[in-house]
TIROMAR-35307 format. One record per residue: x, y, z of N, C-alpha, C, CB in turn; residue in one letter. Coordinates in steps of 0.1 Angstrom, whole numbers. Glycine has a CB too. Layout:
BEGIN
+-------+-------+-------+-------+-------+-------+-------+-------+-------+-------+-------+-------+------+
|  n_c1 |  n_c2 |  n_c3 | ca_c1 | ca_c2 | ca_c3 |  c_c1 |  c_c2 |  c_c3 | cb_c1 | cb_c2 | cb_c3 | rest |
+-------+-------+-------+-------+-------+-------+-------+-------+-------+-------+-------+-------+------+
|     X |     Y |     Z |     X |     Y |     Z |     X |     Y |     Z |     X |     Y |     Z |    A |
...
+-------+-------+-------+-------+-------+-------+-------+-------+-------+-------+-------+-------+------+
// end
This chain:
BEGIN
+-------+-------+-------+-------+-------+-------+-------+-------+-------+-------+-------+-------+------+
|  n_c1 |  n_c2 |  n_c3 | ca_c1 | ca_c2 | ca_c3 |  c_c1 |  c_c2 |  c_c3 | cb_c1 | cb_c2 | cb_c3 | rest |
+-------+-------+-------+-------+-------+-------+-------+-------+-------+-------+-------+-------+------+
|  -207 |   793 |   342 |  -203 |   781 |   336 |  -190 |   777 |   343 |  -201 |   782 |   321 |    X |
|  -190 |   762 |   347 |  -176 |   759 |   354 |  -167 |   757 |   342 |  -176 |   746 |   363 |    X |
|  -154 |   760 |   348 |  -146 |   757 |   340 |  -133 |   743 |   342 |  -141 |   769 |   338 |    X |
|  -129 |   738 |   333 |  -120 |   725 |   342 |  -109 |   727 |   334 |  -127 |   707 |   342 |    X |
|   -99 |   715 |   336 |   -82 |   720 |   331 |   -83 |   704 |   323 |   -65 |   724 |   349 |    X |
|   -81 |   703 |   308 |   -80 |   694 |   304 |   -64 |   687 |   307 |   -85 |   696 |   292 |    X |
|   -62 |   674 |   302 |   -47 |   670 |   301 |   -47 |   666 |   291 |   -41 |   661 |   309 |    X |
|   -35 |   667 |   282 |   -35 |   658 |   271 |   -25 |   649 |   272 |   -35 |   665 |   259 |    X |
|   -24 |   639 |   269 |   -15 |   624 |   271 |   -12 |   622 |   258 |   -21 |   609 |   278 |    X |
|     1 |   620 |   254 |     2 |   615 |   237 |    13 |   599 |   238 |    13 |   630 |   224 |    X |
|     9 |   594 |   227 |    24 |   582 |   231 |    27 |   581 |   211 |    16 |   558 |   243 |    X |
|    37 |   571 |   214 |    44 |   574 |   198 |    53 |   560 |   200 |    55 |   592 |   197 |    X |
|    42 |   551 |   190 |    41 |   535 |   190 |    53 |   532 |   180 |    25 |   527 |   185 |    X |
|    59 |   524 |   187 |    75 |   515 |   176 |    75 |   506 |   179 |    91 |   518 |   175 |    X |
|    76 |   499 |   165 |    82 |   482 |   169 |    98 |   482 |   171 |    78 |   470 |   155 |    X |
|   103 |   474 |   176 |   118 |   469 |   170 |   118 |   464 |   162 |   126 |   463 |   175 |    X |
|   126 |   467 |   150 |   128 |   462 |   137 |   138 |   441 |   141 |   142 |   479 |   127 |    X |
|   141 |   441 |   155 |   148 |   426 |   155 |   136 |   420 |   164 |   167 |   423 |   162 |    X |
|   136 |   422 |   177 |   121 |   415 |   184 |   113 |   417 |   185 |   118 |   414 |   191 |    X |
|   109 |   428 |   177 |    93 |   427 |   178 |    86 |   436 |   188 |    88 |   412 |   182 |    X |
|    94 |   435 |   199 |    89 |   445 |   207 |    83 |   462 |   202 |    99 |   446 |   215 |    X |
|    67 |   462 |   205 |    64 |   472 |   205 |    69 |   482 |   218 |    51 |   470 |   203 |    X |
|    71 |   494 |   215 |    68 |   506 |   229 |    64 |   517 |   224 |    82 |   511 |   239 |    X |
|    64 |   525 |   235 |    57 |   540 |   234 |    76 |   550 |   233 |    43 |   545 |   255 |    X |
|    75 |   558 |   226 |    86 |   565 |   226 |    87 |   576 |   233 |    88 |   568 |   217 |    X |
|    74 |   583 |   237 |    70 |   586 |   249 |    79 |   584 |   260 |    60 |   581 |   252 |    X |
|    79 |   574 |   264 |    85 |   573 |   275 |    99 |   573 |   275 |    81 |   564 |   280 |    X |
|   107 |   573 |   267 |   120 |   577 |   264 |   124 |   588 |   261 |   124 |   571 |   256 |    X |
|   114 |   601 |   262 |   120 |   610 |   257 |   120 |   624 |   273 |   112 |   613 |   241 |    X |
|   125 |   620 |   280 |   130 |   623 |   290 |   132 |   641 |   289 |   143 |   613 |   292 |    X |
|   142 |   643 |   279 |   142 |   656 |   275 |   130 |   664 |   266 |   153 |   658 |   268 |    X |
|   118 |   656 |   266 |   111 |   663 |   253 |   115 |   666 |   243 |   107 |   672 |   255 |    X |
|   126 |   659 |   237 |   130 |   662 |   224 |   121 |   659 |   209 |   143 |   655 |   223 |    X |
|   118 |   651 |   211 |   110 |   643 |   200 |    92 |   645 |   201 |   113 |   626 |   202 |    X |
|    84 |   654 |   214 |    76 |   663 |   220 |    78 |   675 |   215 |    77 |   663 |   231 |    X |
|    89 |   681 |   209 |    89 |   690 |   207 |    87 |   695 |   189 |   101 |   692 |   215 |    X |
|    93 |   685 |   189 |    91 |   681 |   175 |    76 |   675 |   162 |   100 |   673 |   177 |    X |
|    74 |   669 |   174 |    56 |   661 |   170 |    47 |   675 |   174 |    50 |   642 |   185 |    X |
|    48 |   683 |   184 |    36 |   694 |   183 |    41 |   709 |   181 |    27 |   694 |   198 |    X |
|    54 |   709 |   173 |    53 |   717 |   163 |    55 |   714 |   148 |    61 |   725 |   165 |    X |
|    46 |   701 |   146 |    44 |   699 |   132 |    61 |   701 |   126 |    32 |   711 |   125 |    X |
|    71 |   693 |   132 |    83 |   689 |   125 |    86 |   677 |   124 |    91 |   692 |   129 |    X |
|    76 |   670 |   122 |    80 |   656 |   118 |    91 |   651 |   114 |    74 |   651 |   112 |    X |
|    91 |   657 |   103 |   101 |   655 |    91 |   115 |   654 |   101 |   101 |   671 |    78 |    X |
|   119 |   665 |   109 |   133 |   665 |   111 |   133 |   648 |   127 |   138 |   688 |   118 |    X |
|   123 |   641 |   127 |   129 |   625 |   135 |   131 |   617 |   124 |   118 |   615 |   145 |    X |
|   127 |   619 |   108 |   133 |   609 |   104 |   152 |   609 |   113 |   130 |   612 |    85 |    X |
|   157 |   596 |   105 |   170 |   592 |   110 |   172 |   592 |   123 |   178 |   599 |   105 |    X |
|   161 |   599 |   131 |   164 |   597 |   146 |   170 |   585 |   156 |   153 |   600 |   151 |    X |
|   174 |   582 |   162 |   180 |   573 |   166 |   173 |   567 |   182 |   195 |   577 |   165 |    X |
|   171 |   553 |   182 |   161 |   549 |   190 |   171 |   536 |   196 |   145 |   546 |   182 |    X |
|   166 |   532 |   209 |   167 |   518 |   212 |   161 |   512 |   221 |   176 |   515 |   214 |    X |
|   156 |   501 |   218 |   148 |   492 |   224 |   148 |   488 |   236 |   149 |   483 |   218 |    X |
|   138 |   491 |   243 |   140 |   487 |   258 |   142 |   472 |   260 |   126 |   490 |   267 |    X |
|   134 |   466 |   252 |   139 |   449 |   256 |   151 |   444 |   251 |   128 |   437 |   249 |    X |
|   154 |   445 |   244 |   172 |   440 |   229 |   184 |   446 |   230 |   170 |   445 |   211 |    X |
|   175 |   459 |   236 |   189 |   471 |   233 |   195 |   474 |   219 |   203 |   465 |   239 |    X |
|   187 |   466 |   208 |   190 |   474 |   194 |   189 |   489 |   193 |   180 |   470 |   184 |    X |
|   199 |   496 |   187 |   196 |   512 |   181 |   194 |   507 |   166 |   211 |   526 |   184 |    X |
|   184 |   517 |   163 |   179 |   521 |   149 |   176 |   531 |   149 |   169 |   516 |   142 |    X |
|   166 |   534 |   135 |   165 |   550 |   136 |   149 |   553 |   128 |   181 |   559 |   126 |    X |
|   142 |   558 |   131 |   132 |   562 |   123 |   131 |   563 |   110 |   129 |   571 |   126 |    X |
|   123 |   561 |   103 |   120 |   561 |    89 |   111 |   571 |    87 |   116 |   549 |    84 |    X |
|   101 |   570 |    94 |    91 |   581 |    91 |    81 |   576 |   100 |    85 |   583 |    76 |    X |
|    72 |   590 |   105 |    61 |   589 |   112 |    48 |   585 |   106 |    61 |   599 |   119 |    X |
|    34 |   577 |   107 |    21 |   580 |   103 |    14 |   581 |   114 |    15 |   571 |    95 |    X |
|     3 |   582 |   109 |    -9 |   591 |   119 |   -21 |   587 |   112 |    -8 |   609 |   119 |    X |
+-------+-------+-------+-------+-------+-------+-------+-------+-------+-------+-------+-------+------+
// end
């Protein structure tokens, strides 16, 4: 039986709370910080996390994740 090497790709959808702009948080997390956190089932510790918007430049912060 062959065998093959899966990939897995995740992204992690936010609006901005002033424009509207949706993004992937994914792509901001440069250090895997918030990767590290989502696949060891710590959700809990991004509440308050602190984010900002690629289009506005607003910082906010997480409230909570769903799935």
């Amino acid at each position: 039986m062959k065998k093959v090497t899966a990939i897995l790709s995740w992204m992690l959808w936010i609006e901005c709370p002033e424009c509207k702009e949706d993004f992937d948080l994914a792509d901001q997390d440069d250090e895997n910080d918030i990767a590290m956190l989502i696949f060891n089932s710590k959700w809990d510790m991004l509440k308050d996390y602190e984010v900002m918007c690629p289009k506005c430049a607003l910082e906010f912060m997480i409230e909570e994740i769903e799935y």
